[in-house]
C-alpha positions as a Markdown table, in Angstrom:
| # | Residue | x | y | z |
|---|---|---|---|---|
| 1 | Unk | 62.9 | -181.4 | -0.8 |
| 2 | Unk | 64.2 | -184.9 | -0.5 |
| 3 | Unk | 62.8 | -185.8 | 3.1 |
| 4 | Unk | 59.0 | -185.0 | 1.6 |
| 5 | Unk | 59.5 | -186.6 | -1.8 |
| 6 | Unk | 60.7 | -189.3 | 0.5 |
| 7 | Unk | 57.7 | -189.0 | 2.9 |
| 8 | Unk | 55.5 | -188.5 | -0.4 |
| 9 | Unk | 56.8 | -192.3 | -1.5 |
| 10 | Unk | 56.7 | -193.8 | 1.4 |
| 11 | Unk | 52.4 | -192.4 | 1.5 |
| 12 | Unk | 52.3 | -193.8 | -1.7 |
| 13 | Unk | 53.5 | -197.3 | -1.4 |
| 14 | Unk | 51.5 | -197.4 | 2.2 |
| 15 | Unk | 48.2 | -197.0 | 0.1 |
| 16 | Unk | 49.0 | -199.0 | -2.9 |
| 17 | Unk | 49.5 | -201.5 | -0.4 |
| 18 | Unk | 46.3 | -201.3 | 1.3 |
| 19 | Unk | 44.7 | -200.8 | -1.8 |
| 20 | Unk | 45.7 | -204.1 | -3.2 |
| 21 | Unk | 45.0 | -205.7 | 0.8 |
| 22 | Unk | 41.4 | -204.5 | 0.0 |
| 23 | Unk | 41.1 | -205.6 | -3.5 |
| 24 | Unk | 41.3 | -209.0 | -2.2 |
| 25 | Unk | 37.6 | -210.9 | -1.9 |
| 26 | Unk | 36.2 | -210.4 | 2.1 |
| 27 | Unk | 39.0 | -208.0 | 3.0 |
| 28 | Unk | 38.9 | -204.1 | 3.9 |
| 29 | Unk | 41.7 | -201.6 | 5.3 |
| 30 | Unk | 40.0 | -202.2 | 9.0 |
| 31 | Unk | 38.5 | -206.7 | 8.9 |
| 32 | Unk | 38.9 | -209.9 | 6.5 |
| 33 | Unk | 35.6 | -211.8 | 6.2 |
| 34 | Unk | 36.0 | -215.9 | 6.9 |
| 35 | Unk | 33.6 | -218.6 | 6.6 |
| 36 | Unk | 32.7 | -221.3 | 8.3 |
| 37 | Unk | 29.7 | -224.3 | 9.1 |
| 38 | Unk | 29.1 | -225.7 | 12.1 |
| 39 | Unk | 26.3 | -228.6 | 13.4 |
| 40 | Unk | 25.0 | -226.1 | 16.5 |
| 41 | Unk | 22.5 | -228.3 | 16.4 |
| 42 | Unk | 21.5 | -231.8 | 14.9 |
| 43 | Unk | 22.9 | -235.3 | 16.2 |
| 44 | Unk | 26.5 | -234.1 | 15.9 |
| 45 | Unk | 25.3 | -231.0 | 18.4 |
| 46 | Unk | 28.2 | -231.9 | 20.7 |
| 47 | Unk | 31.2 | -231.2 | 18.2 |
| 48 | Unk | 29.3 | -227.4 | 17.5 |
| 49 | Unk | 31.2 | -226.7 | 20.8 |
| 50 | Unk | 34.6 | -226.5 | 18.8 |
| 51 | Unk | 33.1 | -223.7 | 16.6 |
| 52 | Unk | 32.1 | -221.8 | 20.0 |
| 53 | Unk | 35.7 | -222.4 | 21.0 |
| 54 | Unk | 36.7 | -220.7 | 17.7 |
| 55 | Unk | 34.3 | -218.0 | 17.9 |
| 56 | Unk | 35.3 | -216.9 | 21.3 |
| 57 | Unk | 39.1 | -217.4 | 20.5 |
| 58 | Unk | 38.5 | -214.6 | 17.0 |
| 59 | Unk | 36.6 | -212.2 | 19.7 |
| 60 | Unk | 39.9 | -212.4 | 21.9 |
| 61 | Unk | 41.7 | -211.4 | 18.2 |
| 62 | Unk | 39.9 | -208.8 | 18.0 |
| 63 | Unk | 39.4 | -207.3 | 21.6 |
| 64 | Unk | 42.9 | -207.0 | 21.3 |
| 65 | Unk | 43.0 | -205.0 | 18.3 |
| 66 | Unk | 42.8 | -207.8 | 15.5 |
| 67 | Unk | 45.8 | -208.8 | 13.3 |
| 68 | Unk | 48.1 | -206.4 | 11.1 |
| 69 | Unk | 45.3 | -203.7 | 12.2 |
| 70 | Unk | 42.4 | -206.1 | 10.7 |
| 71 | Unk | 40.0 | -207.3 | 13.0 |
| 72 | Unk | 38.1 | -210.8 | 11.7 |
| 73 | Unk | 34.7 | -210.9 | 11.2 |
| 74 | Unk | 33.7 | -214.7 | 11.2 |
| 75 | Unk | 30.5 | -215.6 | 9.8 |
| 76 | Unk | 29.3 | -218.5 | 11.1 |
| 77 | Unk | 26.0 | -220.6 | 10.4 |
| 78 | Unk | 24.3 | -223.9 | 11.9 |
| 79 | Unk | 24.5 | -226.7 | 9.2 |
| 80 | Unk | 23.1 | -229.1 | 12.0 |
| 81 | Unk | 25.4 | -232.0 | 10.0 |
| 82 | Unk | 23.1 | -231.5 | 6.9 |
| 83 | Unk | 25.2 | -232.1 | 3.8 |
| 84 | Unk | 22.3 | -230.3 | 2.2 |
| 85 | Unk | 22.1 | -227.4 | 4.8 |
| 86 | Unk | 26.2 | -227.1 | 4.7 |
| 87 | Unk | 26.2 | -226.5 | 1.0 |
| 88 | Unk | 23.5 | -224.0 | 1.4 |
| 89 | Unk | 25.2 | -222.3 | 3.7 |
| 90 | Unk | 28.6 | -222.7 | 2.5 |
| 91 | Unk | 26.6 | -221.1 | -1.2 |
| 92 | Unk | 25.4 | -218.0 | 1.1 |
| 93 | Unk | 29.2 | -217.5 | 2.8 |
| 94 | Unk | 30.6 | -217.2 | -0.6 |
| 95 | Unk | 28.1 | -215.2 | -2.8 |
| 96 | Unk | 26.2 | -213.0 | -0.5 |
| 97 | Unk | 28.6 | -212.8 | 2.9 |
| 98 | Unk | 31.6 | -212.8 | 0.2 |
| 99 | Unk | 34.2 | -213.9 | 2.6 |
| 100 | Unk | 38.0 | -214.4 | 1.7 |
| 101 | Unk | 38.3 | -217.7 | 2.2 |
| 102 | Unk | 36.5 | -220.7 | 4.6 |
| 103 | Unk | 38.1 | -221.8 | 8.0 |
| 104 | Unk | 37.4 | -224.6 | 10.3 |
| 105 | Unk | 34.3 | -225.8 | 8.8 |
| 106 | Unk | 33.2 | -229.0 | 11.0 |
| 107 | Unk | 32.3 | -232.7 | 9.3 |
| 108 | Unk | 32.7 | -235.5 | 7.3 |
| 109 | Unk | 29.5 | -235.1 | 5.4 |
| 110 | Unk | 29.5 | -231.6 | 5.3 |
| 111 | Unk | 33.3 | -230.7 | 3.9 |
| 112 | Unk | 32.3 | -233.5 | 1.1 |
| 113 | Unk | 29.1 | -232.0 | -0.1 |
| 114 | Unk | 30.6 | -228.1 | -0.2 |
| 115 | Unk | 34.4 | -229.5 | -1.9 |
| 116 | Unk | 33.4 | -229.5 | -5.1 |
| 117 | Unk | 31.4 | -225.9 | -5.0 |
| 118 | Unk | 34.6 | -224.4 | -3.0 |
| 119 | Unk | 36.8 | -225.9 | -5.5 |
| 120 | Unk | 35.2 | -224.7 | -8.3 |
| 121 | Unk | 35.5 | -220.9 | -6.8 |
| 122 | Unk | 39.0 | -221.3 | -6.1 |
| 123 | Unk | 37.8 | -220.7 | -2.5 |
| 124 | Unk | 40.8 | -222.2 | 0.5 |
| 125 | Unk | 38.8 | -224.2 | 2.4 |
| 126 | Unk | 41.7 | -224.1 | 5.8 |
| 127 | Unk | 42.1 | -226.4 | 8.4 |
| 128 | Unk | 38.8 | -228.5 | 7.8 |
| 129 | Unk | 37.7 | -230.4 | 10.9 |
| 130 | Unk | 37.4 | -233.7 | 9.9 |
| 131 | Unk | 40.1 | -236.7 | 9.8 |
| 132 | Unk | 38.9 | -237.9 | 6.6 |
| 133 | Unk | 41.5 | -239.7 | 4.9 |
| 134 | Unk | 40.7 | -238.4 | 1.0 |
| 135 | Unk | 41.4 | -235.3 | 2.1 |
| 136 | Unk | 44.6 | -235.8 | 2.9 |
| 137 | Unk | 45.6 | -236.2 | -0.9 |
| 138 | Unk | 46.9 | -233.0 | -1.6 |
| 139 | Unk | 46.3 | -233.6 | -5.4 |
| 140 | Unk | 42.7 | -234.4 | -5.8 |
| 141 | Unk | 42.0 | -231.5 | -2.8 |
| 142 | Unk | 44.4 | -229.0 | -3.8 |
| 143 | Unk | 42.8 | -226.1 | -1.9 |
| 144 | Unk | 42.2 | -227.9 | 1.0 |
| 145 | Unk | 43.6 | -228.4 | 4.6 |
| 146 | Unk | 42.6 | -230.9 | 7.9 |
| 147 | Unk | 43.2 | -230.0 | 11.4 |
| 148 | Unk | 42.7 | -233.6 | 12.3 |
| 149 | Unk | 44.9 | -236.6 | 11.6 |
| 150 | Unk | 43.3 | -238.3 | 9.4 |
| 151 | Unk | 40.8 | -241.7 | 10.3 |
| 152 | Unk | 43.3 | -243.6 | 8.5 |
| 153 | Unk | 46.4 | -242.6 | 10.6 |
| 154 | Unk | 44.2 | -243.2 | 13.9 |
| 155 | Unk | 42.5 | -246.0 | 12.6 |
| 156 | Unk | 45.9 | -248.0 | 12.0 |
| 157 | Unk | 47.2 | -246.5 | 15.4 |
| 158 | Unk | 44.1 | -248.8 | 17.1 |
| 159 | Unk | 45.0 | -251.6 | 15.1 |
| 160 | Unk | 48.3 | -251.8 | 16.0 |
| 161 | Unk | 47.2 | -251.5 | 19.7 |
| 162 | Unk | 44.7 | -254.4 | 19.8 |
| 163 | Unk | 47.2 | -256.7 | 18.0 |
| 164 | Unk | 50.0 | -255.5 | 20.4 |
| 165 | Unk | 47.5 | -256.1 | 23.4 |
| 166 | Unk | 45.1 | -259.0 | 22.1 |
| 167 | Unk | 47.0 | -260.6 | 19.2 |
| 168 | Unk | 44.1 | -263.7 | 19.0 |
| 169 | Unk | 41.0 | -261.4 | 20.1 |
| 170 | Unk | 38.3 | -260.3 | 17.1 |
| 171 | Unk | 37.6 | -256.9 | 17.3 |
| 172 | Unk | 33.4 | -255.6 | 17.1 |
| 173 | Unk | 33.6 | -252.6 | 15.1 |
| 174 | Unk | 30.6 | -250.0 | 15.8 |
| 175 | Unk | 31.1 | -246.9 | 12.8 |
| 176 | Unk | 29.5 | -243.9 | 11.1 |
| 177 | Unk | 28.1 | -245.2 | 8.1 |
| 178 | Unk | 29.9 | -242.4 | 5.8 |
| 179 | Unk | 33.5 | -241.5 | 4.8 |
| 180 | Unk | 34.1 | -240.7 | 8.4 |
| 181 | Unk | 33.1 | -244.3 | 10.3 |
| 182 | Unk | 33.9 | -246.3 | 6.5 |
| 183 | Unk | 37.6 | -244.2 | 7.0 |
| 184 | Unk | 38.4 | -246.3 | 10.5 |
| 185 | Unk | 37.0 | -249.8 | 9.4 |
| 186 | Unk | 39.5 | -249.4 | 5.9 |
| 187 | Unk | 42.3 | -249.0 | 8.2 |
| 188 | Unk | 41.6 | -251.8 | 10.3 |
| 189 | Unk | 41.0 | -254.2 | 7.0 |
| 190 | Unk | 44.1 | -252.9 | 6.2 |
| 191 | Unk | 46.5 | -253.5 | 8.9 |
| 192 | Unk | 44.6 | -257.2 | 9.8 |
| 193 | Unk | 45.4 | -257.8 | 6.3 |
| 194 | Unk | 44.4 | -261.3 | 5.9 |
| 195 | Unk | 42.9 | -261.8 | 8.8 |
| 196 | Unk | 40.1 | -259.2 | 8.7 |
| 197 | Unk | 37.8 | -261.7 | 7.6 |
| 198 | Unk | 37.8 | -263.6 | 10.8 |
| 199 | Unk | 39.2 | -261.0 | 13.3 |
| 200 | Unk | 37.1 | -258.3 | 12.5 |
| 201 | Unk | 33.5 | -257.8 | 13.2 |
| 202 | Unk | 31.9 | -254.8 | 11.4 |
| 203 | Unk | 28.5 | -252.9 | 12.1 |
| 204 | Unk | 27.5 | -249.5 | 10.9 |
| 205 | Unk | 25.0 | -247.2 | 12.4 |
| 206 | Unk | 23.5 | -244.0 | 10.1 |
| 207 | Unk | 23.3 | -240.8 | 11.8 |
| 208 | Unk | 19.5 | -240.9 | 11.4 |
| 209 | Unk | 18.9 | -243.8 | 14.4 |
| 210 | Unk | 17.8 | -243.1 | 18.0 |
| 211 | Unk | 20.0 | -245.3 | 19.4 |
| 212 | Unk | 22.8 | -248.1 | 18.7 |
| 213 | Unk | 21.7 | -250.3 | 21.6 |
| 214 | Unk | 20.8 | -253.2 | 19.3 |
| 215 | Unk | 24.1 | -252.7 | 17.4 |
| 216 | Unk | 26.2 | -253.0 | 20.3 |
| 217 | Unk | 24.0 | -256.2 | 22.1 |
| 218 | Unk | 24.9 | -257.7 | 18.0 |
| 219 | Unk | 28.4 | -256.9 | 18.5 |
| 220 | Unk | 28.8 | -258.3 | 21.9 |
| 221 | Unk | 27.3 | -262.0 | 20.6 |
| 222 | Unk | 30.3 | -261.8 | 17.9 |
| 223 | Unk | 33.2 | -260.0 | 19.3 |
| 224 | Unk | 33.8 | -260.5 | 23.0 |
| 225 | Unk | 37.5 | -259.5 | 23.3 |
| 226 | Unk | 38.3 | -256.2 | 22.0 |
| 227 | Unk | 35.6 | -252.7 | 20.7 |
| 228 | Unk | 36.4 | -249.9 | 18.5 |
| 229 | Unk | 33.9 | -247.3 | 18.1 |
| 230 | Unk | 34.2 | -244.8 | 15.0 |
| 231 | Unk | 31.9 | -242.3 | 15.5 |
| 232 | Unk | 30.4 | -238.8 | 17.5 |
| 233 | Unk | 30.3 | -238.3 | 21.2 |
| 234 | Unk | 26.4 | -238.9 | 21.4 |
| 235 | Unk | 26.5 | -242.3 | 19.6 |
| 236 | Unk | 29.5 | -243.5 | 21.7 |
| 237 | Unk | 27.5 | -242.5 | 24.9 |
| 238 | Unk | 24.7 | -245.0 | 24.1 |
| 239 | Unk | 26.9 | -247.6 | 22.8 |
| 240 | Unk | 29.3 | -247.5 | 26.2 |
| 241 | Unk | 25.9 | -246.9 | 28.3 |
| 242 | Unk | 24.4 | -249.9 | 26.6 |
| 243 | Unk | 27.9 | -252.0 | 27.0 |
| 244 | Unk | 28.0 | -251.1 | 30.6 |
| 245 | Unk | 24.3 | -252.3 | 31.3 |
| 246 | Unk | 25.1 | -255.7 | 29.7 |
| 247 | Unk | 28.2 | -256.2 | 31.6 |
| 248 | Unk | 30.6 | -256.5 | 28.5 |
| 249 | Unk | 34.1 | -255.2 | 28.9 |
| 250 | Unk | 36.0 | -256.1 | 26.2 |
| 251 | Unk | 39.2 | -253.8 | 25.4 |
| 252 | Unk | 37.6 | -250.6 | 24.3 |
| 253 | Unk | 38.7 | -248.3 | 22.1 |
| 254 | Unk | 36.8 | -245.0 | 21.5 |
| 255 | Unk | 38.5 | -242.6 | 18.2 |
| 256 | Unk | 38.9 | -239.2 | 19.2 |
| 257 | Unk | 35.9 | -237.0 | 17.7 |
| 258 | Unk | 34.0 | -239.8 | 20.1 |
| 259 | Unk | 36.0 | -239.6 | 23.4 |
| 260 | Unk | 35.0 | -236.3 | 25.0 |
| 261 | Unk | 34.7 | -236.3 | 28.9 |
| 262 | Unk | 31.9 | -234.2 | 29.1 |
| 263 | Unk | 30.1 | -235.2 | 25.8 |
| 264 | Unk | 30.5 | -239.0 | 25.9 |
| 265 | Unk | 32.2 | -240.1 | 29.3 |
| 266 | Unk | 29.8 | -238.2 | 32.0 |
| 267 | Unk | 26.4 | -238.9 | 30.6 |
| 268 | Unk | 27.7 | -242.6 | 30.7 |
| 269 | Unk | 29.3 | -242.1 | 34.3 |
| 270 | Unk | 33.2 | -241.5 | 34.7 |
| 271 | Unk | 34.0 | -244.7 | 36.8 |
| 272 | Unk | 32.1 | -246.7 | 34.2 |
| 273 | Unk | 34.7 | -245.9 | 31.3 |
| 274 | Unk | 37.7 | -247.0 | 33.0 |
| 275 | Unk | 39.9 | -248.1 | 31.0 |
| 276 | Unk | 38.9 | -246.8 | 27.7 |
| 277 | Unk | 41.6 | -245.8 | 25.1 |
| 278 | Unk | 41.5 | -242.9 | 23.0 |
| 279 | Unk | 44.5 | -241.1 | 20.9 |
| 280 | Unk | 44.8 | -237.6 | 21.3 |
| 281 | Unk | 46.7 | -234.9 | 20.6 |
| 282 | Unk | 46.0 | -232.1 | 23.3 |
| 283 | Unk | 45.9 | -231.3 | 26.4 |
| 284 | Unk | 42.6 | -232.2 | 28.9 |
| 285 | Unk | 42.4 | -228.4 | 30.9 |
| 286 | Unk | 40.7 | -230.5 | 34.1 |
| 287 | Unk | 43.2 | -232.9 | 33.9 |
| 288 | Unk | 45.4 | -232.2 | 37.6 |
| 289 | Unk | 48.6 | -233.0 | 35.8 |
| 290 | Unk | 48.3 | -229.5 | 33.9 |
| 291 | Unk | 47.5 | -227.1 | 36.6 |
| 292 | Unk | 50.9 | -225.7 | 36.5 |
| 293 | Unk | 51.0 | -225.7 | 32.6 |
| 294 | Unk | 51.0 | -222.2 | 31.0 |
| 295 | Unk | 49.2 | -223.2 | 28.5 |
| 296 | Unk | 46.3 | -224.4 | 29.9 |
| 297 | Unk | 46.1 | -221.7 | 32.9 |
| 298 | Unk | 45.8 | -219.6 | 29.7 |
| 299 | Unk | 43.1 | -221.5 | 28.6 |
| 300 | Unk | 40.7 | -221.4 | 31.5 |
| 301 | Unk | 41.0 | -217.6 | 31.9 |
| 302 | Unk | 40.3 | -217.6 | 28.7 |
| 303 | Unk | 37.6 | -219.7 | 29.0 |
| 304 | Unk | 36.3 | -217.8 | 31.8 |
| 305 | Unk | 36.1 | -214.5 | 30.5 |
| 306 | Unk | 35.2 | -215.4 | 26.5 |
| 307 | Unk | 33.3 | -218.9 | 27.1 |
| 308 | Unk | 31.6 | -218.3 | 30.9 |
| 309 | Unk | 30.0 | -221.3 | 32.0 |
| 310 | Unk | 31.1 | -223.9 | 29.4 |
| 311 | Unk | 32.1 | -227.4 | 30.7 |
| 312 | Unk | 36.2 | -227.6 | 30.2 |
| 313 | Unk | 35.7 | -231.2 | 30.2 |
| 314 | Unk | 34.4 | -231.0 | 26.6 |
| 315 | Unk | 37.2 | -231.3 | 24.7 |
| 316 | Unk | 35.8 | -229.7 | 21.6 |
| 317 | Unk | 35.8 | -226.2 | 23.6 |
| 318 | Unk | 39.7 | -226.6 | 24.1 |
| 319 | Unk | 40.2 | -227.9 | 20.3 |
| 320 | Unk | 38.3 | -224.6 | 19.1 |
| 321 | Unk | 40.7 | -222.8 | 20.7 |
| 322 | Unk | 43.7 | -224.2 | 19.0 |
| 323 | Unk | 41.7 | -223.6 | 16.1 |
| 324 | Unk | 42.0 | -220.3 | 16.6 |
| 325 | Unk | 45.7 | -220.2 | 17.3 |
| 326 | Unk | 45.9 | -222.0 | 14.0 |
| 327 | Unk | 43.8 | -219.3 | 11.9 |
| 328 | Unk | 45.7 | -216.2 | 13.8 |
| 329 | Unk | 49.0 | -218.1 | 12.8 |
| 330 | Unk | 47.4 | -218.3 | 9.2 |
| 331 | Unk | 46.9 | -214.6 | 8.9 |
| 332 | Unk | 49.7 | -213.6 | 10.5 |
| 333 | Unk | 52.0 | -215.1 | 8.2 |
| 334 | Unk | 50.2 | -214.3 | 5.4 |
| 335 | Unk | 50.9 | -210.1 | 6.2 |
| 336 | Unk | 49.5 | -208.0 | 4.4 |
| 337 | Unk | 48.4 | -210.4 | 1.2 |
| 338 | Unk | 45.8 | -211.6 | 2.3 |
| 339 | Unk | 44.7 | -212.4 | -1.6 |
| 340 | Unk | 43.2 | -216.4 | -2.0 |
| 341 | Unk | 46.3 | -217.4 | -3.8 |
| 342 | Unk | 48.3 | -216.3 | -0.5 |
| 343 | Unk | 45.9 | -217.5 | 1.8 |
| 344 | Unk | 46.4 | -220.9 | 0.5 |
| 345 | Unk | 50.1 | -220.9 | -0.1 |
| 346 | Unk | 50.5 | -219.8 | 3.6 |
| 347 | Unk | 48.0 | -222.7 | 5.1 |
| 348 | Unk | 50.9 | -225.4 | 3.6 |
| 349 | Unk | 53.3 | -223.5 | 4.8 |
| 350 | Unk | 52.9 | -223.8 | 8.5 |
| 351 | Unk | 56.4 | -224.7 | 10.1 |
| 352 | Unk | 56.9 | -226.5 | 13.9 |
| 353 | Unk | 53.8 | -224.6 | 15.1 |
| 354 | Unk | 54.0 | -225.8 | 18.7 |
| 355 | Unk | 50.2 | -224.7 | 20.4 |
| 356 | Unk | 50.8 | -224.6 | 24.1 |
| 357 | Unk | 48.0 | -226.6 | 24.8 |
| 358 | Unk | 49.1 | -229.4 | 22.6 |
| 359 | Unk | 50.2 | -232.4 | 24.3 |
| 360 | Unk | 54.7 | -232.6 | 24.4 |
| 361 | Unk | 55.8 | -233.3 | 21.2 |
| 362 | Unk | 52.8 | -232.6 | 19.3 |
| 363 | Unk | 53.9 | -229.7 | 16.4 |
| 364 | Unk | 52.0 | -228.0 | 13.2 |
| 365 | Unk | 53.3 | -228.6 | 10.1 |
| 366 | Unk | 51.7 | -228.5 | 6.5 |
| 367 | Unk | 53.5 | -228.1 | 3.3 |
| 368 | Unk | 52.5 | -228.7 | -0.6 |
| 369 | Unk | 52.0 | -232.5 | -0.2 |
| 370 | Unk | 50.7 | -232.9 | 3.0 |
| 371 | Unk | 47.4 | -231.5 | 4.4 |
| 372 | Unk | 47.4 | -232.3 | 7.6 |
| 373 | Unk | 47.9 | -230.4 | 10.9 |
| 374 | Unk | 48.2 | -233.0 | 12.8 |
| 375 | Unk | 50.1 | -235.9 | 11.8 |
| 376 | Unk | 51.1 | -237.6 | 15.3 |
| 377 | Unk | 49.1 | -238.8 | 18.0 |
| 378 | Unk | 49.4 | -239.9 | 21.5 |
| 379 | Unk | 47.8 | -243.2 | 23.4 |
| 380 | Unk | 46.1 | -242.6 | 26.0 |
| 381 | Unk | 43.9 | -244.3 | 29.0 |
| 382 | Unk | 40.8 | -243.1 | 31.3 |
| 383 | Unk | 41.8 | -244.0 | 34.3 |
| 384 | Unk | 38.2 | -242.5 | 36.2 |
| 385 | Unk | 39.8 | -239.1 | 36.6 |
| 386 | Unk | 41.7 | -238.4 | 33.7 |
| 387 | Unk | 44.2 | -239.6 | 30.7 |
| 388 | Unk | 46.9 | -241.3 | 31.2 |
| 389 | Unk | 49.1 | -240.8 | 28.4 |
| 390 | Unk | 51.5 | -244.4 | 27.2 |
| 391 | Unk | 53.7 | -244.7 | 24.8 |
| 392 | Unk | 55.8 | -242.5 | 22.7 |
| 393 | Unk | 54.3 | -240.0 | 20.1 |
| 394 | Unk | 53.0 | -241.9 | 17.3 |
| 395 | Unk | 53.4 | -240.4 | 13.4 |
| 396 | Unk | 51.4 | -241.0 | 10.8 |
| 397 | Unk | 54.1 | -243.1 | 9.3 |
């Protein structure tokens, strides 16, 4: 009598369980719904790439049998870096897909236009994809995390650079005219202090141009010595095409949204970028130094078999795919609560997550009062082949 009012308990605490599992918003016995935007097309196309990589890293979730017995069923749509589009979207995720909470979704522009419609669901809006700095403030976006060091971190990382390597040069700035680009130029203002007004030469482009060709050929008449660029891969193309054609060669500095190989450096030509400096925080899967590395050997079969004919030298393939490691870590840990309250509560408490494709020494970690995956970066140089990582780890500190 014992062992089946025993096996009759156990029964019932098993479905009271799932039972409160599947009261949740977006979540069943059998899948949890998740959200997300991506610009799969539009002038930020490129950086689409990192929501393929996330895509095809959830179908590997699920080919092997999803998470606690839950598969994920992301919902993805094409905001094409349309503030308007992403809210739109963002509006159809929540009321009509009804997903439990949004992952990963991709932009400056986008993630401010949808922030206040999310916040005002209660909705988790996880591991955003965008460095920008306001988001880091864990008070104004409570329900909010960034799986990008912020513009301000990186932004003060290149300042400290081009002081370090050209203490008397003036620096041309080229940026995004929004949050993201305005992000990179504050930092720079910043750390010149009260020199900015004489060091630093600012000019902004909008999304909306064809080209920044007379930007750059501005910049150049100004700011000889040293270049940072603040923007997307297909704007720092044409501004490193158009500096190669004049023959400039100042110090260059591309941020790290902007320095893909296969987005930025190979429509411009690899041995034309030598010497351009990026800081990054993962590892390059063509890159001969990692063939032996695990990580990235598990990568490219990956790649192979989930992402068949992708260029690996697009870095925002590789970043989806940490991505991915980041949103099965999320679930994991979150068990079998997979309520909002828990979702969120989990995605600031992720603890020395060390992704195997991240570069040595580069860890997770998120907590109540700081949003940010990432919050140390690496130097690196082109060198025509590949990165040549300098330095030690840098913190956001």
């Amino acid at each position: 009598m014992s062992r089946i009012l025993f096996a009759a308990l156990a029964a019932s605490l098993t479905l009271t369980t799932a039972a409160v599992a599947a009261d949740a918003p977006g979540v069943t016995a059998t899948e949890i719904k998740v959200g997300a935007t991506f610009p799969f097309s539009g002038p930020a196309s490129a950086l689409g790439n990192a929501g393929k990589g996330l895509i095809a890293y959830v179908n590997q979730i699920n080919d092997r049998g999803g998470i606690n017995g839950r598969k994920i069923n992301l919902i993805t749509y094409d905001d094409a870096y349309s503030p308007p589009k992403a809210v739109e979207h963002t509006r159809k995720l929540i009321e009509s897909d009804e997903v439990a909470f949004m992952f990963g979704q991709l932009g400056t522009p986008s993630n401010s236009a949808t922030n206040k419609y999310l916040t005002g669901k209660k909705i988790p809006s996880a591991f955003i994809t965008t460095g920008a700095t306001k988001f880091t403030d864990s008070k104004e976006y409570p329900l909010t995390t960034t799986s990008l060091p912020s513009y301000d971190t990186e932004g003060k990382v290149y300042a400290k650079y081009f002081r370090a390597e050209l203490p008397n040069a003036k620096v041309g700035i080229l940026y995004q005219n929004d949050d993201f680009g305005k992000d990179f130029l504050n930092a720079m203002k910043v750390s010149y202090k009260d020199e900015a007004a004489t060091k630093l030469v600012a000019i902004p482009y909008e999304v909306a141009d064809p080209t920044v060709d007379s930007q750059v050929v501005n910049l150049k008449a100004s700011a000889p010595d040293a270049f940072l660029f603040a923007g997307t891969p297909k704007f720092a193309a044409q501004a490193l095409r158009k500096m190669n054609e004049m023959g400039w060669k100042p110090l260059t500095v591309v941020n790290f949204v902007g320095a893909s190989i296969g987005a930025t450096f190979v429509p411009v030509g690899l041995d034309k970028v030598v010497g351009v400096v990026t800081a990054g925080f993962q590892k390059e899967p063509t890159d001969p130094k990692w063939k032996d590395d695990q990580g990235v050997k598990d990568f490219i079969a990956f790649a192979q078999k989930y992402l068949p004919g992708a260029d690996l030298a697009d870095q925002n393939y590789m970043f989806g795919y940490q991505q991915g490691m980041i949103l099965e870590q999320l679930i994991k840990q979150s068990g079998n609560d997979l309520s909002r309250e828990n979702i969120l509560k989990q995605s600031k408490s992720i603890k020395d997550l060390t992704l195997p494709t991240a570069l040595p020494g580069i860890k997770v970690n998120t907590s109540e009062t700081v949003n940010q995956a990432y919050t140390q970066l690496q130097l690196q140089k082109w060198n025509g082949k590949s990165w040549d990582q300098f330095g030690s780890v840098l913190k956001a500190d």
